[in-house]
Each structure stands twice: as C-alpha cells, then as structure tokens.
Phi, psi and omega in degrees: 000133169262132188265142191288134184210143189295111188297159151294129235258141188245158221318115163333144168223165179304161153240000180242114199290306201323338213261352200265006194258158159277205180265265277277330181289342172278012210238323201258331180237087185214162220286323203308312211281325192301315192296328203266003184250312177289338167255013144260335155308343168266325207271332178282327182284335162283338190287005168267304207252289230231153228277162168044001202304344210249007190293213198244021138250003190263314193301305189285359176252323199284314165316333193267319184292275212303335189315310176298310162325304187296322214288327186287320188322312199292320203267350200273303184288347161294298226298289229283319174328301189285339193086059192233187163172148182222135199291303263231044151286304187295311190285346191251336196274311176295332168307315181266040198236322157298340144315297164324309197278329169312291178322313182289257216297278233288321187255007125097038183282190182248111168295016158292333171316273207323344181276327186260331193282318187305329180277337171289303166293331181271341152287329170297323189298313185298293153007287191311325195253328157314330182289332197272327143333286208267308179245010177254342170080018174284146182294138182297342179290340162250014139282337175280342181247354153298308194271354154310324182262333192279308172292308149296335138305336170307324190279330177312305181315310175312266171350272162113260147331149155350323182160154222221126199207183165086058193259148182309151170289332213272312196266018161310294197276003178281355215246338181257337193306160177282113172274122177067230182238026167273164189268046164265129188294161186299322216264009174280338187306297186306297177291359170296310172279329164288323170310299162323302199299303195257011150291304178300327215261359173241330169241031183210011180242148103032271173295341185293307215283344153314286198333294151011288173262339146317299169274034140260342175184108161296326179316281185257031149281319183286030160226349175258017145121003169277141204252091183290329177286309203294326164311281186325318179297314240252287177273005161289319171322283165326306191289310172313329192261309191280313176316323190290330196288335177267352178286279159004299137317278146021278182306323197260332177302312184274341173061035191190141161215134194243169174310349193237357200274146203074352187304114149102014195286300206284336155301316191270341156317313185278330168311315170313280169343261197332304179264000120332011153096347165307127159296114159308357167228038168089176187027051164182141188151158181210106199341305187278009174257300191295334169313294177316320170297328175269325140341282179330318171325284214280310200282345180293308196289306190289333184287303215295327150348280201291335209265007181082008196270132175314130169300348188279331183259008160274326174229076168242327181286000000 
C-alpha cells in the first residue's frame, strides 16, 4: 500500500509591496505627507513674495474665511472613505444658517435655542440622505444632487426676501473674537476639538477601521460583521449636524443670511479632501492629509489675493 506523503510547504511570502519599504518610507512617502511638504512650501514661500503675507492679520482672516470649509471636510472624508459622497452640504449649511436667522431676528428666539434647533434640522436633512443611501440603496451622487437644489430651496422658502440680517451683537462678534491674546478667531477652538474628535473616530475606533472596509468591499465588510447602512446613516447624519454647526457660523459672522449663503462651499470642500490623498473611489485617507488640503487651498487663495491677482485667475489656480 502506498503511503501519501506532504511535500514541504514553502516559506510565506509578503504579499503587500508596500511592506518591502522600510517603515519610515512608508510613513514619509505618502500623498499626506507629500500635501502637507506643499503646503509649507507654498506657505514660505508667499511669506517671501508677498508683502505682510504671513503677518497676523492675514493669518486671523485666512482662519476665519476657511473655518467652515475645514469644519464640513472631517465628516465629507468618512462618506468619501466609504465611497459615497455628498453634494448637498453647502445647500444643508444654508438651510440651517436660515434657520438661525429666522428663529433670532423674526421669532426673537436666544440664539443658542435657535442654534441647537438649526444642528437638529441639519441632522434630519443629513439624515434624509442617509436613508435613501443606505436603506433605500440610491446612489449618493444622485441623492446629494436632488437635495442640493431641494435644500436649497427650503432655505429661499424660509428667507422669502433677499436676506436676513440684525443678530445680537455680543453674539455676532464671538465667533470672530480673539482667543486671548492670539490672532486666532474663538471657532478655531470648535474646530479644533471636532478634528480630535473625529481623527479618533476614524483611526483608532472599531467603527472608523468599518469605514474602511466598507469602501474597500461593501459586501465583505457586511460578512466581516459591519452594519454598512446603519454606519453609512451615521455619517450622512454627522455631515448634516456639522454643515448645520458651519451654517450657524456663518450666519453670525456675516451677521446676515441670504438665499446664496454657502453656495459653491461644497466644491472646495470635496476639493480639499480629494488632495488631501483621499481616494475617490473609497476605502484609503487619511484625517491629517485633508486638514492640509484645505489649508493648501486657503493659503494658495490668501497669497494670490494679497498678490493682486483677479478672481478669475484665482480661481483657474
């Protein structure tokens, strides 16, 4: 009788080129990193060419224009994590910023009421579009751009007239006030801590490393134990609640809210992202390459400004 006898099995081998790098080239040659090497090469380099570029008012106005744009970017890079993406941010941030100006000047609310009524409608709106996502299965590009137009007419409707103005003074200027005795505005403090916040929630929790494997295969993430709708629901959610928290901001900054407010916001948001090293077709990014893409953005913008250049050739750059 003949005996069956096993060959020897032969030696594991990697399967990931990445890994044939040491770590520090894996750490060091990466999109994040590259954006974030361009953009101190851009920020020294207008701090040269162009006059006063770096001093601290220019620095406390490049903070102040852009804070919403960073604030929509952190929940915009999970949806884009998974490979979704949402148009109707700009259109949810005016909606709730019309919320604010109504509820303050017409119905003579606190604006804090009114502020917390506004993070509520811009989480239902966000909401709205998670369901249709997630449990109804539409694609998000063409639910984010129906409720883009949809969302922006709720705010006409509100609004009615041109634009809505006359917000308490104290709380007009807090959002612009000075921390301390630095040029910095108070609402970098909010964005400061939603950065944390949501850097912990993506690269270090359970659920972020889902996101993950959701935009790398929905499929086998919902067999490697992830509830891709209720996740998906979760940060349509989340982007509705921060666009509203950047409406708000706005809404007090400008100490007006008009039918346009926010319009065209949602381009440079997903721009920010996209070169901040996020894949447009899911699953890879990372929270500190899009802060810097959008940084790249605001000082690419504030130089060419300061430097005399005509918006059309500002925004052709």
């Amino acid at each position: 009788m003949s005996t069956l006898t096993k060959s020897p099995e032969a030696p594991a081998t990697r399967t990931y080129p990445s890994y044939s790098r040491n770590p520090l080239a894996r750490i060091l040659l990466t999109r994040e990193v590259a954006v974030i090497a361009a953009l101190v090469v851009v920020f020294v380099y207008s701090m040269g060419n162009v006059p006063f570029f770096d001093g601290p008012l220019t620095i406390y106005n490049l903070s102040k224009e852009y804070a919403p744009i960073l604030l929509m970017a952190l929940p915009m890079t999970l949806i884009i994590i998974t490979g979704e993406i949402d148009l109707s941010v700009a259109s949810t941030l005016g909606a709730s910023a019309a919320v604010t100006g109504v509820l303050v000047v017409e119905h003579d609310l606190s604006v804090p009421t009114a502020a917390l009524v506004a993070l509520v409608v811009g989480a239902l709106l966000g909401a709205i579009n998670g369901f249709f996502v997630a449990y109804v299965g539409l694609p998000s590009l063409a639910v984010t751009i129906g409720t883009l137009a949809l969302y922006r007419g709720l705010a006409e409707g509100l609004i009615q007239d041109s634009r809505i103005a006359g917000f308490p003074e104290g709380w007009q200027d807090w959002p612009t006030e000075r921390i301390g005795e630095t040029q910095y505005p108070n609402i970098l403090i909010i964005v400061g801590v939603l950065i944390v916040l949501f850097a912990l929630l993506l690269h270090f929790t359970r659920f972020g490393r889902g996101i993950f494997e959701i935009g790398l295969s929905d499929e086998a993430a919902h067999f490697s134990g992830v509830n891709v709708a209720r996740t998906k629901l979760i940060l349509f959610t989340l982007s509705g609640a921060v666009a509203a928290l950047a409406g708000v901001y706005v809404a007090l900054k400008s100490n007006s809210v008009a039918t346009d407010t926010g319009n065209g916001f949602e381009l440079k948001v997903i721009a920010g992202v996209l070169l901040g090293g996020v894949s447009i077709f899911g699953g890879r990014g990372a929270l500190h390459g899009v802060i810097a893409g959008v940084l790249l953005i605001a000082v690419l913008n504030s130089a060419l400004q300061l430097d005399g250049q005509g918006s059309e050739v500002i925004q052709i750059i």
